[in-house]
N, C-alpha and C positions, 0 to 999 in steps of 0.2 A: 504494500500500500504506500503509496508516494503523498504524504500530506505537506502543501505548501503555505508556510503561516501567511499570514496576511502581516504586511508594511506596518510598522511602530509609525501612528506620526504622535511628536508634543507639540501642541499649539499653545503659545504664552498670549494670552493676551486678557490686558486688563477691563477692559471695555463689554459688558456682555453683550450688547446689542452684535457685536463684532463677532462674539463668539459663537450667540448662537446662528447668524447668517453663514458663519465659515465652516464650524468643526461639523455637525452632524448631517447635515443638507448635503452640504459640496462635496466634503472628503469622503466619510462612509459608506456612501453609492460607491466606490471606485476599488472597494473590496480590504480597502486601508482601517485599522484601527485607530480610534482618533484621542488621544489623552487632551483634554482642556484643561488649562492651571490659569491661573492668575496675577501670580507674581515671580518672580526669578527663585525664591527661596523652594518653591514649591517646586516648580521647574528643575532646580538643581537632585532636591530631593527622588523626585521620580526616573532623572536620566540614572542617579548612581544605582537606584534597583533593576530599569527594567531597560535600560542603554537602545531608546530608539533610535527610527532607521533614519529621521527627516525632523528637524526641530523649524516651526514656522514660529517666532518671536516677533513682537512688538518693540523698535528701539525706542521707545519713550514711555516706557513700563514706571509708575509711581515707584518710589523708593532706588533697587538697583534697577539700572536698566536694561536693555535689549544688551546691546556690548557688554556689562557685568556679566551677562548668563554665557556671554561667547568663552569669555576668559575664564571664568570657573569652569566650564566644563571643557576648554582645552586643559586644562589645570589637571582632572580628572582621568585627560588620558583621551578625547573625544577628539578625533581629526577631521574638520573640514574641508569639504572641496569646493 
């Protein structure tokens, strides 16, 4: 049996109207799992358990911001392309 997981995505974003137009509508149709957070801290929290495949960030996130969550989770061992 060949089971193919489906795509980690983490969407950060603080805004709900934002979140719920993007994470479950748009992305879940297209066979992807969609994690929604709302702040970087959270965000951080969830890449070190479950290291998704595609982080969609907010860079003007309240508190740290978009670039904060880049650098911790390069921090972590998390390579960008």
């Amino acid at each position: 049996m060949n089971t193919i997981s489906a795509e980690r995505i983490l969407l950060v974003e603080s805004d709900p109207d934002i979140r719920d137009l993007s994470a479950h509508p748009a992305l879940e149709p297209l066979g992807t799992h969609v994690q929604v957070v709302a702040d970087v801290n959270a965000a951080i929290q969830y890449a070190a358990r479950s290291a998704p495949d595609l982080v969609i960030a907010d860079l003007n996130l309240p508190g740290l911001s978009g670039k904060d969550l880049l650098v911790a989770l390069n921090s972590l061992g998390f390579r960008f392309r």
